[in-house]
C-alpha positions as CSV (number, residue, x, y, z in Angstrom):
1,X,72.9,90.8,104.8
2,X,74.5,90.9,101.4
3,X,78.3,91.5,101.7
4,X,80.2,94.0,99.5
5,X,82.6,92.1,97.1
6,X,84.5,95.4,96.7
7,X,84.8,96.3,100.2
8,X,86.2,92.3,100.9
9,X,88.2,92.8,97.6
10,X,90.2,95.9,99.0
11,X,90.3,94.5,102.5
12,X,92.6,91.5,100.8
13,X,94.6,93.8,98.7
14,X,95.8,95.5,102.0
15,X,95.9,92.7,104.4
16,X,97.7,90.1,101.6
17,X,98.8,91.7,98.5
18,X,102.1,93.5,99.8
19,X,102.9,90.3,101.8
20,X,102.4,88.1,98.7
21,X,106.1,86.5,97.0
22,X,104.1,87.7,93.7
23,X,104.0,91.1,94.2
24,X,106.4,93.5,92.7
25,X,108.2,96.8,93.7
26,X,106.1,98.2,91.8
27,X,103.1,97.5,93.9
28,X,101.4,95.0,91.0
29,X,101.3,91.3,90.7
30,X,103.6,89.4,89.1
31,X,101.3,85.9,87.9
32,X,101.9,86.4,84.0
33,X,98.6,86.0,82.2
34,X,96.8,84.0,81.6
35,X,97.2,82.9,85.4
36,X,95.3,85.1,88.2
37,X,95.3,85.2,91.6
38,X,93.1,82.3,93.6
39,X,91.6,84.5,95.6
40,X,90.3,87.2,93.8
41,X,89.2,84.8,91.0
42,X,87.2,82.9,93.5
43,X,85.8,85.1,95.5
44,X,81.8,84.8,95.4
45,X,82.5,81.2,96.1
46,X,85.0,81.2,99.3
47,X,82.9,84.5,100.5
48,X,79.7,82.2,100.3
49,X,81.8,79.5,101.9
50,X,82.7,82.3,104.7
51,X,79.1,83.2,105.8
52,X,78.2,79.3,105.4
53,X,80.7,78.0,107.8
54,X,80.8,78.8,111.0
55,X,84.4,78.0,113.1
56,X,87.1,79.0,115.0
57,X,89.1,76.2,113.3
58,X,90.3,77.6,109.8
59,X,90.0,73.9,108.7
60,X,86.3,73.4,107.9
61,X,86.8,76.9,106.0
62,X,89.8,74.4,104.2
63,X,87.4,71.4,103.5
64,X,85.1,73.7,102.0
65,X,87.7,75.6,99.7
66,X,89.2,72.2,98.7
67,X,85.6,70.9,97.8
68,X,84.3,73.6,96.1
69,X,87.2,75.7,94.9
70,X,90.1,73.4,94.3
71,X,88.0,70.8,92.6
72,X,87.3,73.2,89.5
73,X,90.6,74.5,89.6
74,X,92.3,72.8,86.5
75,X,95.7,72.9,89.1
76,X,94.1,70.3,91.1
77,X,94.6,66.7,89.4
78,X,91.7,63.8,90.1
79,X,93.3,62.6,93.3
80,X,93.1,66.1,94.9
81,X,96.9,66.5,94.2
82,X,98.0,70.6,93.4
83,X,101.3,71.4,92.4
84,X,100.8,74.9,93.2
85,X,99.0,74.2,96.7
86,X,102.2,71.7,97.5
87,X,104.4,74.5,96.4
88,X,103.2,77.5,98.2
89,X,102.4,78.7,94.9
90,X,98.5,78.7,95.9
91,X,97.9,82.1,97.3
92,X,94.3,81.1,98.7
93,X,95.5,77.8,100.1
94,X,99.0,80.1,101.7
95,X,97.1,82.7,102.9
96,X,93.3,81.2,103.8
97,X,93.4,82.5,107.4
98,X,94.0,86.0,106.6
99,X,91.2,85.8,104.3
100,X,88.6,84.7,105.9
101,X,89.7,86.7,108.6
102,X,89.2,89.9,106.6
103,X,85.8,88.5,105.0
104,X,84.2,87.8,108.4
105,X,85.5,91.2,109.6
106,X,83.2,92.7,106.7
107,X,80.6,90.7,107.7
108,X,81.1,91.9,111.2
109,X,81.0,95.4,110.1
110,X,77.5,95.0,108.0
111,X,76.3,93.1,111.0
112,X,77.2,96.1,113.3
113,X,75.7,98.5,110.7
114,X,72.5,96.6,110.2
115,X,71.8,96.8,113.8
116,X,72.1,100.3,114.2
């Protein structure tokens, strides 16, 4: 079961993107390079978190993303203090259920379609 990046990829960009305080009335993103969105920019790692962890608790998905995302994120100082998670500046922190809502959807989906 190998999930689709591109399919999870527009799944996010429907379910967060026009929800987002960064995007624009012109349907883009407003993070001024060279600053991207967390999500997108991590996404083989918190889609290998997703089929990993296994939850009804969106927390252990947290611990995970803190460990292994927001560790290497050059936001996140060496006492695990972000200025952008603490400001609601982090999209993957602020949105984190919605996303791994819509990844384990996909992986519902290939499930369902593997099985037929």
């Amino acid at each position: 079961m190998s999930p689709n990046l591109d399919r999870i990829r527009a799944r996010l960009r429907n379910a967060i993107c026009p929800t987002c305080v960064r995007y624009t009335a012109a349907h883009t993103c407003s993070l001024v390079p060279p600053r991207t969105c967390s999500v997108f920019k991590n996404l083989d790692t918190i889609v290998g978190i997703v089929v990993r962890t296994h939850s009804r608790s969106v927390e252990p998905y947290a611990q995970a993303v803190r460990e292994r995302v927001c560790s290497a994120c050059p936001c996140e100082d060496n006492h695990g203090c972000c200025p952008m998670r603490d400001g609601i500046d982090c999209a993957l922190d602020t949105y984190l259920p919605i996303v791994v809502n819509e990844i384990e959807a996909e992986l519902d989906a290939i499930r369902r379609d593997s099985a037929n």
